[in-house]
N, C-alpha and C positions, 0 to 999 in steps of 0.2 A: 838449466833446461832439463826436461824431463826425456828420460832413455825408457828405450821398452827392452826388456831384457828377455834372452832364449827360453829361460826355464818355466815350465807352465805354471811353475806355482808362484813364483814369484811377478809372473805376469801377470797373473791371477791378483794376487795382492794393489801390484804398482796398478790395473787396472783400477782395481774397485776405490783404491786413493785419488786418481783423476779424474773419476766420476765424481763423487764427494766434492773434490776440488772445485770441480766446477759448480756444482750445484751452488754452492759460494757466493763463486764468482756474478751466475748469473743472477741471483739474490739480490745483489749488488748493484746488478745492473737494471733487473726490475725498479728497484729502489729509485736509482739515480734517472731514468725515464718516466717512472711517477710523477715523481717533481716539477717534472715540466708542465704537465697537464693538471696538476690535480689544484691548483692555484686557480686556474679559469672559473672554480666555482666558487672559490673561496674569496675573490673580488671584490663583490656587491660589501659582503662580510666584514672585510679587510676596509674596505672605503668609509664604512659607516664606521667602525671601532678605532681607526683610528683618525677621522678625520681627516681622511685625504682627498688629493682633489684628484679628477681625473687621469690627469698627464703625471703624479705618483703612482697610481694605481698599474700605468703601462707600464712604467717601468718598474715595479715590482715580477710582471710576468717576463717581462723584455729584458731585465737584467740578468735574470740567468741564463737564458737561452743564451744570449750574445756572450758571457764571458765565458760561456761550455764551449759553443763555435770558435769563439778567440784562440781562446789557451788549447784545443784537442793536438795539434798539430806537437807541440812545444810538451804538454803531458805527455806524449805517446810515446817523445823522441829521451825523457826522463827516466821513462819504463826501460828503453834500450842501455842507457848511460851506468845507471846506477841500481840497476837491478826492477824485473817489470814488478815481484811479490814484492818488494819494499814501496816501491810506487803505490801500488793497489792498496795494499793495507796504508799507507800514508794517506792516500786518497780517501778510504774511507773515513779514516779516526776523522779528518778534517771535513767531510762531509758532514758526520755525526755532531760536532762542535758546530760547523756552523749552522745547520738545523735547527739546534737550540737557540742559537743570537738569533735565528729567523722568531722562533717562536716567542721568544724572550722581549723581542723588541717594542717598545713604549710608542717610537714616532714612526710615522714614513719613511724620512731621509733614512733612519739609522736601518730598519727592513729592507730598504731597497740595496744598502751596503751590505749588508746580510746576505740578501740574494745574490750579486756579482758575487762575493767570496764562497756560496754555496757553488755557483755555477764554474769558478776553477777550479771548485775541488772534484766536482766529477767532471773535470776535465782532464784532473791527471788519474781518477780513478777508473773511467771508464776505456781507455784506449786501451789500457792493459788486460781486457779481459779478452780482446781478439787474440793477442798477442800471446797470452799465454793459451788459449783454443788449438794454436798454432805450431807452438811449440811443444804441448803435451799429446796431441793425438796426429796420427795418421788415416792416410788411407779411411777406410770405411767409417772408422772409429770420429774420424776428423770431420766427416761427413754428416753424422747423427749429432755430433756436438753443436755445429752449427744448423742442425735444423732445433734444435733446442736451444738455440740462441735466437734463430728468426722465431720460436715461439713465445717465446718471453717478450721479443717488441710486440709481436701482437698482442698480448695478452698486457703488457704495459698501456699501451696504444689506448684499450677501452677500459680499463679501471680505471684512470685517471678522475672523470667528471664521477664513476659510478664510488670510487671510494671519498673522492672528498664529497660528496654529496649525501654521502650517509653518516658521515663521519658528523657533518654541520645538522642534519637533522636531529642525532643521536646528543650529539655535543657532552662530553664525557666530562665529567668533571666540570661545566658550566668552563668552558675551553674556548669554544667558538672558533673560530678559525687558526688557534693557534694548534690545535689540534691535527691539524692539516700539516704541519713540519714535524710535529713530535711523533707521528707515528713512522716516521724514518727510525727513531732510536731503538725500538726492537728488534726492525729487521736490519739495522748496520749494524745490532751487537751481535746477533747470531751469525751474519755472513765475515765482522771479522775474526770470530771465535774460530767456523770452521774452517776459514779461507789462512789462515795464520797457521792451523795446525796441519792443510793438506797440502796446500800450495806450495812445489818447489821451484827454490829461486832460480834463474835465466837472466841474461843480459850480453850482450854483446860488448865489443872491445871500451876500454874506460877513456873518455876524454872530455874536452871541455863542451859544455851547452854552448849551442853557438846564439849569443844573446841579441847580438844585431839582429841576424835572420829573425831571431824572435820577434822580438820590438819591429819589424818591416811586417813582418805576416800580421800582426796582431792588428797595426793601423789600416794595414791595409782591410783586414776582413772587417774590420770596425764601419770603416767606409763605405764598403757594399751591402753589410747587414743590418748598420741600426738602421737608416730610414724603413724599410718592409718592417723591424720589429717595433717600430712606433709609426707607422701607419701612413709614412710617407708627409709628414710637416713639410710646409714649402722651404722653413731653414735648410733642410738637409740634401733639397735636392744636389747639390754640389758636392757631396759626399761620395757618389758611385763611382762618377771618372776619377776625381782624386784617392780611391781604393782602386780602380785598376792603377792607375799609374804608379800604385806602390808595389801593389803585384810585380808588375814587371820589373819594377826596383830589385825588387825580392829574388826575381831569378837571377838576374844579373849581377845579383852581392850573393847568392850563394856558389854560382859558378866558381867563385874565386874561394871562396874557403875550403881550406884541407877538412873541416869536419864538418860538412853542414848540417843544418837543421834537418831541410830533407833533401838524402842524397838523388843526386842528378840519375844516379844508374838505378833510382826507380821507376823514374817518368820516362827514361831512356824503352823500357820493353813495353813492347805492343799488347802484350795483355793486358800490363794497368792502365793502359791509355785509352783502352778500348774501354775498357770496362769501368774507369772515372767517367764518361762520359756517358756510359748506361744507367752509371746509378745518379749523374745527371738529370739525366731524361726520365728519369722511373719517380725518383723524388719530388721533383718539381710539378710533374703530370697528378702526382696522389695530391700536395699538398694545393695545388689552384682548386682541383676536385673535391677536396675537406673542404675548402673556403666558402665554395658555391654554392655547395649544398648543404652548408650551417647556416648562411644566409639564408637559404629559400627556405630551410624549414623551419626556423625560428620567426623571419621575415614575413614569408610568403603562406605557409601554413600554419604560425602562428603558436609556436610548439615554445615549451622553457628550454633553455639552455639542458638542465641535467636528460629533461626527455626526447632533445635533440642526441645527446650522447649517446643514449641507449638504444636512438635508433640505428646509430654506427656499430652497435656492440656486434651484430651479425659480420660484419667487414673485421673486424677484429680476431674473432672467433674461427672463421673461415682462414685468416691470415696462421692463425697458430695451429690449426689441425692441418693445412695444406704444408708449413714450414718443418711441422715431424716427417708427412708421408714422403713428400716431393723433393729430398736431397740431391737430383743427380741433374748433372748439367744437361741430360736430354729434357727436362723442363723446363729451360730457358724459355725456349722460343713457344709453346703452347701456353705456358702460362701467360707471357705476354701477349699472345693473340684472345687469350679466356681474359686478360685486364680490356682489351678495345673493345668486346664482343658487350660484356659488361657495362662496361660505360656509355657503349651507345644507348642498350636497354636504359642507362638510368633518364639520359638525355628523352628517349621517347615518353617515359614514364611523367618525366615532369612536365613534358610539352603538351601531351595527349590527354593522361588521364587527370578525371576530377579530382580536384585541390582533397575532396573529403576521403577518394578510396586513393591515393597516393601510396601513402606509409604502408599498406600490405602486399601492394607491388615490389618497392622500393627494399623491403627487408632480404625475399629472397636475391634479388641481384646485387645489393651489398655484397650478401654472402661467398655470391659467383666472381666478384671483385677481389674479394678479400683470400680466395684459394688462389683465384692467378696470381695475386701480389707474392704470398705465399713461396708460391712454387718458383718464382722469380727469386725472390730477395736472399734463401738461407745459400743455394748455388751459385748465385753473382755473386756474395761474399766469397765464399770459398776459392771461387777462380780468380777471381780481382787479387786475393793474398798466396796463390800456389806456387808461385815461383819467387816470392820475397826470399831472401837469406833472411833467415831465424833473427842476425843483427840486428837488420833492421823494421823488425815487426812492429814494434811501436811506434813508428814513424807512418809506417806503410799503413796501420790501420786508424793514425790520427788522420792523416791523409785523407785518407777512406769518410770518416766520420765527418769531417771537414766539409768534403763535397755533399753528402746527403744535408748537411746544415745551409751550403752557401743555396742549393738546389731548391729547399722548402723558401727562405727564403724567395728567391728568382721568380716559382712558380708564382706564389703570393703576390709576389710585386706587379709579374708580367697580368696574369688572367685576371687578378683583383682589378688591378689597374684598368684594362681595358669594358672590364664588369662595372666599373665604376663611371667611367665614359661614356657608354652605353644607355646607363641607366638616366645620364643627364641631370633635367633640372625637375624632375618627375618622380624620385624615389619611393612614390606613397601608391603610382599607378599598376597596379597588379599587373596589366598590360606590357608596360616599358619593363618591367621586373623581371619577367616571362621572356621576354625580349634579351633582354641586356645575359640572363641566365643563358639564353641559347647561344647566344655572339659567344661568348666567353667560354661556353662550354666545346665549341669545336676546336677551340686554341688547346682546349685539356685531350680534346681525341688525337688532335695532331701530334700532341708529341708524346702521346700512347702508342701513335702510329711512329713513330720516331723511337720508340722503345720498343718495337717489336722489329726491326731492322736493324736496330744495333746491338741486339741480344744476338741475330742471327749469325752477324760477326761476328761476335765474340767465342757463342758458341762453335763456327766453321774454325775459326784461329785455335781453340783447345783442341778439337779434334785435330789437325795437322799435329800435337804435339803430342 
């Protein structure tokens, strides 16, 4: 763990190393959130070159996401056990490796294995960068870290379509889509050069990985995740109750172990309990609202995928200048009253105005969106992990990453679903479209409205302490 020492010059120094340090770390972590999105454009690419069929193609995107969601809980609790700067640079070297079998790959079957093995490795790489946030800064210092960590999601958030899209235009070396993993191996060799020479180790008491709890958490999230990440197959509807009832399995075989995977005495305090279920309700609300209006403006306005992106890029943008300014927990509650105030604008914007002046409404209140998110997300981190014991950080922020996974998820499932419902046996009627858009879209205000009542909790519960 990283100490701040009295002397000013020495502070001076240990500071400007956990700056560096992090800069790293969050390298790393832009990296490893790239990946998730920058595939969506690289698909069509991928389907053609290598001859794959559709339901390959999903699970190419759907395979990593689900084994990052799988494994973060189990990475994070690695970081704790055996040191979090060994985990991280572990995570990366294997990140970097399997990047290339991504790239390298001949078939489907062997890419899609590629992908799962990309997505555990930034599952043990990415928890450790909360964790060490956590353990190297305080106070004020702790506070700017993490809004330079909520600025990095955002700015991950919208490069994703914007760099694999240039990247497949550019096509480097006559590369094609394989170009879209290998440009992970720049920025994983720089983040592990400088994260290797600044980063100092931490870790909490040494004992065993608790493997059951693994293997329960893993089937379990298996169960409630894949159907939403392959788009709800009628095989799979039997999947969600048998993922909770692993769940429960799961608390009930951790109660009994002397070490578990995740200790009891972190879901035991009322701030993380509050605050799991803000980033609940915060995630889930964003990711039905990405769905619906990817759909309408690729769908309904007729837009390509990369220029549906770009029209997100203002929400992105808005998300990483408001996650520098907005560090302190009195922006809870405004920011998530600036996400509802937002959203209803976008709601009237698509119901009201014509299909053709849309998109120049629709830019600035992205933007106004993407500040609230902002102002929300770098402070709800912060509080969600301020009273973790330094031990157990890696756990507390697989945790953490966990919930925002199982949440996009949920959202997708719940508003898709019901968008889907709505729209009937009519999907081509601009009308029912419009329709189905509106149905769907007050289920995303309600539980924006549900994020702005439970931020106010959380927020009222930090101040008492």
């Amino acid at each position: 763990m990283v100490t701040v020492t009295t002397s000013p010059r020495a502070a001076g120094t240990a500071g400007a190393r956990q700056w560096i340090a992090l800069g790293s770390v969050l390298l790393a972590t832009f990296m490893g959130l790239l990946d998730a999105s920058i595939v969506t454009v690289a698909v069509p690419s991928i389907q053609h070159g290598l001859g794959a069929s559709f339901g390959e193609v999903q699970f190419v995107a759907a395979g990593y996401t689900l084994a990052y969601a799988v494994g973060l809980v189990t990475g994070g609790r690695l970081g704790d056990l055996y040191g979090r700067r060994r985990a991280f640079l572990t995570g990366v070297v294997l990140f970097l490796v399997t990047s290339v079998l991504c790239a390298a790959a001949p078939s489907a079957p062997l890419l899609i294995g590629a992908r799962v093995l990309q997505g555990l490795a930034a599952a043990v790489m990415l928890p450790q960068v909360l964790s060490i946030v956590q353990a190297s800064f305080t106070g004020p210092a702790r506070a700017s870290a993490l809004g330079l960590y909520g600025a990095t999601i955002g700015l991950a958030s919208i490069s994703g379509q914007i760099v694999g899209g240039a990247l497949l235009a550019w096509n480097p070396l006559g590369l094609g889509w394989r170009s879209a993993f290998l440009v992970n191996v720049p920025i994983g060799l720089v983040a592990l050069a400088v994260a290797g020479a600044t980063v100092t180790e931490g870790r909490g008491a040494r004992s065993r990985l608790d493997l059951g709890g693994a293997g329960l958490l893993g089937l379990a999230l298996i169960g409630l995740l894949l159907p939403a990440a392959l788009g709800w197959p009628v095989w799979s509807l039997p999947f969600p109750p048998a993922g909770l009832a692993l769940l429960v399995a799961f608390g009930a075989f951790e109660r009994r172990q002397a070490n578990p995977l995740v200790p009891m005495r972190l879901l035991a305090q009322r701030r993380m309990v509050r605050g799991l279920l803000t980033v609940l309700a915060f995630y889930a609300g964003n990711a039905g609202l990405f769905l619906l209006l990817a759909y309408h403006l690729q769908a309904g306005l007729g837009q390509s995928p990369l220029r549906s992106g770009l029209i997100f890029a203002p929400l992105g943008i808005g998300f990483a200048v408001a996650s520098l300014a907005g560090r302190s927990r009195a922006a809870l509650v405004p920011g998530a009253a600036l996400m509802a105030a937002s959203l209803t604008a976008v709601l009237l914007i698509v119901s009201t105005v014509p299909g053709h002046a849309q998109i120049g409404w629709l830019l600035p209140a992205l933007a106004v969106s993407g500040i609230g998110e902002g102002l929300v997300a770098a402070p709800l981190i912060g509080r969600v992990l301020a009273g973790v014991d330094p031990a157990d950080g890696g756990a507390a922020s697989g945790v953490l990453l966990t919930a925002t996974q199982v949440a996009n998820a949920s959202g997708v499932a719940l508003i898709g679903g019901l968008f889907a419902g709505a729209l009937g046996a009519a999907p081509g009627t601009p009308g029912t479209a419009l329709s189905a858009y509106d149905h769907a879209t007050a289920v995303t205000t309600a539980a924006v409205l549900a994020l702005a009542v439970l931020t106010g909790l959380l927020a009222r519960t930090l101040r008492d302490r």
